[in-house]
C-alpha positions as CSV (number, residue, x, y, z in Angstrom):
1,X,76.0,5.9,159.3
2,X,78.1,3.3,158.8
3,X,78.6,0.7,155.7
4,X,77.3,-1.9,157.3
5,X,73.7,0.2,158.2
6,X,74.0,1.8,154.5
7,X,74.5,-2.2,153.4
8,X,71.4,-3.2,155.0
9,X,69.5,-0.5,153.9
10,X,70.4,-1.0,150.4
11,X,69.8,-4.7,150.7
12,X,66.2,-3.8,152.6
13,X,65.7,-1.1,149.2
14,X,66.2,-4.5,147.0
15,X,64.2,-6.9,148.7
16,X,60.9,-4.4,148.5
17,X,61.5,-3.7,144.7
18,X,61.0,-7.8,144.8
19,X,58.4,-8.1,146.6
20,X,56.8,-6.0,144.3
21,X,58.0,-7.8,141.1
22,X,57.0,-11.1,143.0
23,X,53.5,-9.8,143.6
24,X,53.0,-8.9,140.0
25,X,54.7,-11.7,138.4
26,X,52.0,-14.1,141.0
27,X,49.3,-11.7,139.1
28,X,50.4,-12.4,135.5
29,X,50.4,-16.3,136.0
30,X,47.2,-15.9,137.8
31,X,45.3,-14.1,134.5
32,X,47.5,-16.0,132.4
33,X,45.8,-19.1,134.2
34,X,42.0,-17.8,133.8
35,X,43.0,-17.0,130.0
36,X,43.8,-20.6,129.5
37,X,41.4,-23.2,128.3
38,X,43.4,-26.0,128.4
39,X,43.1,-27.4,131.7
40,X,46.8,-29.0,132.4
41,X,48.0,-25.3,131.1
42,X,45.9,-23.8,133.2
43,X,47.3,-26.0,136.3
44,X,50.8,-25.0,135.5
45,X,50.0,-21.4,135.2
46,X,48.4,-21.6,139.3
47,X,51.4,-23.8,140.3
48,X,53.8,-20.8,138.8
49,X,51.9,-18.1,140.5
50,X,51.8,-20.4,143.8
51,X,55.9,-20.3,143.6
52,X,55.7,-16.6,143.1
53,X,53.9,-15.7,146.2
54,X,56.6,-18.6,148.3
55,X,59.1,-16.3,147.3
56,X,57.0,-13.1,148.4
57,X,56.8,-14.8,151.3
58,X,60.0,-15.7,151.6
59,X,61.2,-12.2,150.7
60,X,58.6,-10.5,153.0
61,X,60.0,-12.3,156.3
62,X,63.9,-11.6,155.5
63,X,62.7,-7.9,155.0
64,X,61.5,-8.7,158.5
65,X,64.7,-9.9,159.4
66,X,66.7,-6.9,157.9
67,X,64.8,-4.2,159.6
68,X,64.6,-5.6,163.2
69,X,68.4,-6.0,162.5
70,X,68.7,-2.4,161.6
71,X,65.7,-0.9,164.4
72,X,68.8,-2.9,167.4
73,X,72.0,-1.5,165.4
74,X,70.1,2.4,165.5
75,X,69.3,1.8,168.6
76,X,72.1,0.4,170.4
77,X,74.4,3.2,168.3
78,X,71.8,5.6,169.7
79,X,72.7,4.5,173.2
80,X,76.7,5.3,172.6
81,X,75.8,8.1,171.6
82,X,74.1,10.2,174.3
C-alpha cells in the first residue's frame, strides 16, 4: 500500500470520527434548545445545531470524495498488477 493510499485512509478514519462528533454535537444544541425557555436562547441554540449538521454535511460529501478517490487508486493499481 502506499503512503499516499495509507494518507487517505487515515484522513477517511478522521473525517467519520467527525461526523460522528458533528452529529452529536447537532443533538446537544438541539436538547439544549428544547431545555430553553427563553425564546432568543432557544433560537441560538437551533441556529448552532443548524451549523453542526452544514459541517456533517460538508464532512459527509468530502468522505465521498476520499473514498471514490481511493475505490480509482485500488483499482487502477489493481490493473498494474495482474
Amino acid at each position: 500500500m502506499s503512503a499516499t493510499v495509507e494518507t487517505r485512509e487515515n484522513i477517511i478514519s478522521i473525517l467519520e470520527r467527525a461526523v460522528q462528533r458533528e452529529i452529536v454535537s447537532c443533538a446537544y444544541y438541539t436538547e439544549a434548545a428544547d431545555c430553553a425557555c427563553d425564546p432568543q436562547v432557544r433560537s441560538f441554540l437551533l441556529q448552532l445545531a443548524a451549523m453542526e449538521e452544514g459541517h456533517r454535511e460538508q464532512l459527509v460529501g468530502r468522505l465521498g470524495e476520499l473514498r471514490a478517490q481511493l475505490e480509482i487508486t485500488g483499482n487502477i493499481n489493481q490493473m498494474f498488477q495482474d
